[in-house]
N, C-alpha and C positions, 0 to 999 in steps of 0.2 A: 509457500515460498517466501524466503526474506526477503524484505522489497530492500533497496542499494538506494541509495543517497549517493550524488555526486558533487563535491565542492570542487570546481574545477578539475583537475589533476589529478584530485585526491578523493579515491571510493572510498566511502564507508558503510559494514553493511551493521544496521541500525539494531539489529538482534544478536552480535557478536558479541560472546562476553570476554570484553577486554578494559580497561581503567577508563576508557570514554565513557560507553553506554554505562557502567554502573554509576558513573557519578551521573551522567545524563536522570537514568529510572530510579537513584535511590529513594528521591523523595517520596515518589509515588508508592513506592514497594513497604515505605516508613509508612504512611499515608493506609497503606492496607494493615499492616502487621496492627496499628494501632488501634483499630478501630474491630477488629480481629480479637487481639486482645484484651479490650476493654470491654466487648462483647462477650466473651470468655467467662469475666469477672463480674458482669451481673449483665446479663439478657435486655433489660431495659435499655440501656445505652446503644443498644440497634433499632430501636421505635423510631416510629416515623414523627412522634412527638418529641422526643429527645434530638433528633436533627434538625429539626425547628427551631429548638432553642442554641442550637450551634448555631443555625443560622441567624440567628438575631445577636448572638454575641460576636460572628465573625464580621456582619457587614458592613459596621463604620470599621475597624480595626484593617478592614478590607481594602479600604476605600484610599485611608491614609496610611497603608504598605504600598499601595500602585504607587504613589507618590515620591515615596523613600525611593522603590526602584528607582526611579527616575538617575536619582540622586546618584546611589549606588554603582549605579552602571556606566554614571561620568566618573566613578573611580573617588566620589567624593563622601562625606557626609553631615545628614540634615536632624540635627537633634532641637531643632524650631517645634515642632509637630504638635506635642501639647499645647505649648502657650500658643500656637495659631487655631487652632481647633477650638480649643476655649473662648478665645477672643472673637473668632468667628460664629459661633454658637450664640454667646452673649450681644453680640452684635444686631444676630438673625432676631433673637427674641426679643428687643429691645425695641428694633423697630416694627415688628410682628406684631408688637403687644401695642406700640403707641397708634397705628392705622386699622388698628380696630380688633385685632386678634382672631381676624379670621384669613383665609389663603384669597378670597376676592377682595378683602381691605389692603389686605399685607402682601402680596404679592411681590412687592417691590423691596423686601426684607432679602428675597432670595439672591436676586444680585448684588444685593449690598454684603452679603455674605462671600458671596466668591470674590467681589471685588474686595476684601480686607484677606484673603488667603492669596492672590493674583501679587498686593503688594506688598505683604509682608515679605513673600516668597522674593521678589524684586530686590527690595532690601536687603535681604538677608545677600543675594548674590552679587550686589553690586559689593556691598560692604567686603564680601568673600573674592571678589575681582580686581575691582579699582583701589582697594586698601589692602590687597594683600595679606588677610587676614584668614588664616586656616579655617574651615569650611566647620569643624566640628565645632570653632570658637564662634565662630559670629551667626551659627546658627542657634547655638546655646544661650547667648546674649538675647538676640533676638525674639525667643522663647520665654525668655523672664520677664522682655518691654510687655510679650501678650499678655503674659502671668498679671504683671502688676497693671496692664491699663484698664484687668477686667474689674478690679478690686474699685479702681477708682470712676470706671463707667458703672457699675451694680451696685455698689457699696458694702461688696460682701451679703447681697441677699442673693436668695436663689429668684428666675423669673420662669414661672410656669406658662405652660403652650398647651392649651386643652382645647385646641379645634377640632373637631371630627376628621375633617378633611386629612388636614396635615398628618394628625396622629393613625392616621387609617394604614400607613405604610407600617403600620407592628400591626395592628388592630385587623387588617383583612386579610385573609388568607386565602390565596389559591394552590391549589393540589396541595392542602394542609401547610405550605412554607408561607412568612410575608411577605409584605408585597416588597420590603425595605432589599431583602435578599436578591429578588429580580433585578430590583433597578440596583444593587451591586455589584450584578453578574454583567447588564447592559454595561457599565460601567468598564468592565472588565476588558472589556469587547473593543469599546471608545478606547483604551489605550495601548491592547494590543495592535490595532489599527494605526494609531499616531506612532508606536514602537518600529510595527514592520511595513508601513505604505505613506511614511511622511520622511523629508528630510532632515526635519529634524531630530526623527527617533533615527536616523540613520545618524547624523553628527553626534548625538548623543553615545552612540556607540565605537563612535570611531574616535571624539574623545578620553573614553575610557576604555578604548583599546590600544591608544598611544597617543598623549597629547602630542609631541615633537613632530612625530610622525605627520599628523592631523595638520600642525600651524605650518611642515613643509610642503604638505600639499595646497596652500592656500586658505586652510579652515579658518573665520574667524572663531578660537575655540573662550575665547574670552565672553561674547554675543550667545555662543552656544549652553554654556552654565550659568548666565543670567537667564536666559529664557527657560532651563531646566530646572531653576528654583522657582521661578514662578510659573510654573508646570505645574513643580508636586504643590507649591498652593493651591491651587486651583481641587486639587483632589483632598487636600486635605479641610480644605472649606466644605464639601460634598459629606467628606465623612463626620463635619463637625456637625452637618443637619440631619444625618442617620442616628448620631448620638442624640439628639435634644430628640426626635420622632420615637427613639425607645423607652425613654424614659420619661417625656412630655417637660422636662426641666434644664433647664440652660445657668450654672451658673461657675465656678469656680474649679470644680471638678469634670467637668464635662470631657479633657482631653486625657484624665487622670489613666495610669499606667499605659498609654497609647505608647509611650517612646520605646519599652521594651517590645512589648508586644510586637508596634511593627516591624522595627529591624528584627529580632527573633526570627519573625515570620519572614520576613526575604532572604535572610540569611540560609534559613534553612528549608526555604525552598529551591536554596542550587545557587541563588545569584551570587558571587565573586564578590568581595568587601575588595576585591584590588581594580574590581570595574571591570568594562567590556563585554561579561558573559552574563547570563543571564535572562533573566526578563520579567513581565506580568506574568503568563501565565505561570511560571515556577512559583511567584508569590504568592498566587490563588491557591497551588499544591499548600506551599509553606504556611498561610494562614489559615487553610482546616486542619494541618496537622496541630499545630500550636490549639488553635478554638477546641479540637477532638480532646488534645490533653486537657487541655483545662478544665473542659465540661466532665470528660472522663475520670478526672481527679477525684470531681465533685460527687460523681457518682458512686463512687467507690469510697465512698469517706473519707480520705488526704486529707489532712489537717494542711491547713495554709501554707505555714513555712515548707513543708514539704513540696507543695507543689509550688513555692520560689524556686528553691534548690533545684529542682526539675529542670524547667525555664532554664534556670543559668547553667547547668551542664549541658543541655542540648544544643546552647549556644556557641561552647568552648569546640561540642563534638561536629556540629555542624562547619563549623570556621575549619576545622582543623583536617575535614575530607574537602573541604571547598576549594585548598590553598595547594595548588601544585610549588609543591616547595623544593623539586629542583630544578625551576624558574626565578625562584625568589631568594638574592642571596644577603637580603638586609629585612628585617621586620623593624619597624621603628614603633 
């Protein structure tokens, strides 16, 4: 029996096939075909071993899409994500390495990490708030201050993280996945939770479901996208210590191709570039469909550019089912 959803007034039942639920299930139904298909094309690519390495590509890329959501779904956007991830990473290793280079010396590396994603994130929305300054601009700024303060904290060296401990989140494996993947998932959890049982993931949506709306019922919506930038820091300082734990090195590179990646991956997990719809778990769909392609790519032999070109059409194709466009009578 079709189980019925009720939004007040308005039944919907969840199995009908009409323009809701297919944008509602496409991802997922994307999400199978692909994995279907890459299956198809060489057998390997359904091993319990080759989901693994999905899994270790998807979990920082993971970590700092939750974050973009955030962003997204105030109707805005955060192209910070490299240079905080970087700078975050180079941050963690720096004082990781000087307290002795291990997780009971250095433990205190690990807040010092969130706390440089916490006020980057701060910045970047005050500058986007109180100056009035377009969100894609002064996150992109903002992104560059990370870029260059790593050059000038590192000196342009890479700094290696070779503790047992730390590195054991790629290095241990339960039910064959790492352990990096778990605590991506936990993660996953932590913000569908702050999305649907806090109010700020409630303002955050009712921002990006109509600011005007929002500031006449009383919202401060100004308070609510500074705390929402320093939101997705917070997640993208998490995903910048996923990245130094996969590769054991923190330096310059460390947040490298994060910024397509992640929006890609929210985009075309369902979330709305106009705000208000969406959510985490769409982006969890969206970023193993993106990690499937990618790793799928690789399996099948895609020469690189190719699998850009990929990326960037599924991008245009994903925007272009997302956008109820006779809603929207101006694209700017």
């Amino acid at each position: 029996m079709a189980s019925i959803v009720e939004e007040g007034a308005k039944v919907t039942n969840v199995f009908a096939f009409n323009e809701v639920n297919i944008r509602k299930w496409a991802p997922v139904l994307v999400l199978l075909a692909v994995c279907i298909g890459f299956g198809l094309m060489n057998p390997n690519f359904l091993s319990v071993r080759n989901f693994a390495r999905i899994g270790v590509l998807a979990a920082p890329a993971l970590l700092v899409a939750i974050g973009v959501t955030f962003i997204i779904v105030m109707g805005s956007i955060d192209l910070s994500m490299e240079g905080v991830v970087t700078f975050s990473a180079v941050i963690f290793a720096t004082i990781f390495k000087a307290l002795g280079g291990t997780m009971f010396e250095g433990w205190l590396a690990f807040p010092a990490a969130l706390a440089v994603g916490i006020l980057m994130g701060l910045i970047t929305g005050i500058a986007h708030v109180k100056l009035k300054i377009p969100s894609f601009m002064a996150s992109l700024s903002m992104g560059f201050v990370g870029a260059g303060a790593v050059v000038i904290l590192s000196g342009g060296y890479r700094i290696t993280i070779d503790d047992a401990i730390f590195r054991s989140l790629l290095t241990v494996r339960v039910l064959q996945m790492p352990l990096m993947l778990y605590f991506a998932l936990f993660m996953v959890a932590v913000a569908w939770f702050i999305e649907r049982h806090t109010v700020i993931g409630r303002n955050i949506y009712a921002v990006g479901g109509g600011e005007d709306l929002a500031k006449a019922s009383g919202l401060n919506t100004e308070r609510v996208r500074i705390i929402g930038f320093a939101l997705a820091g917070v997640f993208y300082a998490l995903g910048s210590l996923l990245a130094v734990a996969r590769v054991g090195i923190a330096d310059g590179q460390s947040g490298s191709n994060l910024m397509f990646t992640s929006i890609t991956a929210v985009v075309v997990g369902g979330t709305s570039l106009m705000g208000g719809t969406g959510g985490v778990l769409n982006t969890l769909v969206g970023v193993l469909i993106v990690a499937s392609i990618m790793n799928g790519m690789v399996v099948v032999g895609l020469p690189s550019y190719i699998q850009s070109g990929v990326l960037g059409v599924m991008v245009i194709v994903a925007v272009a089912l997302s956008i109820n466009r006779k809603a929207v009578s101006l694209v700017k």
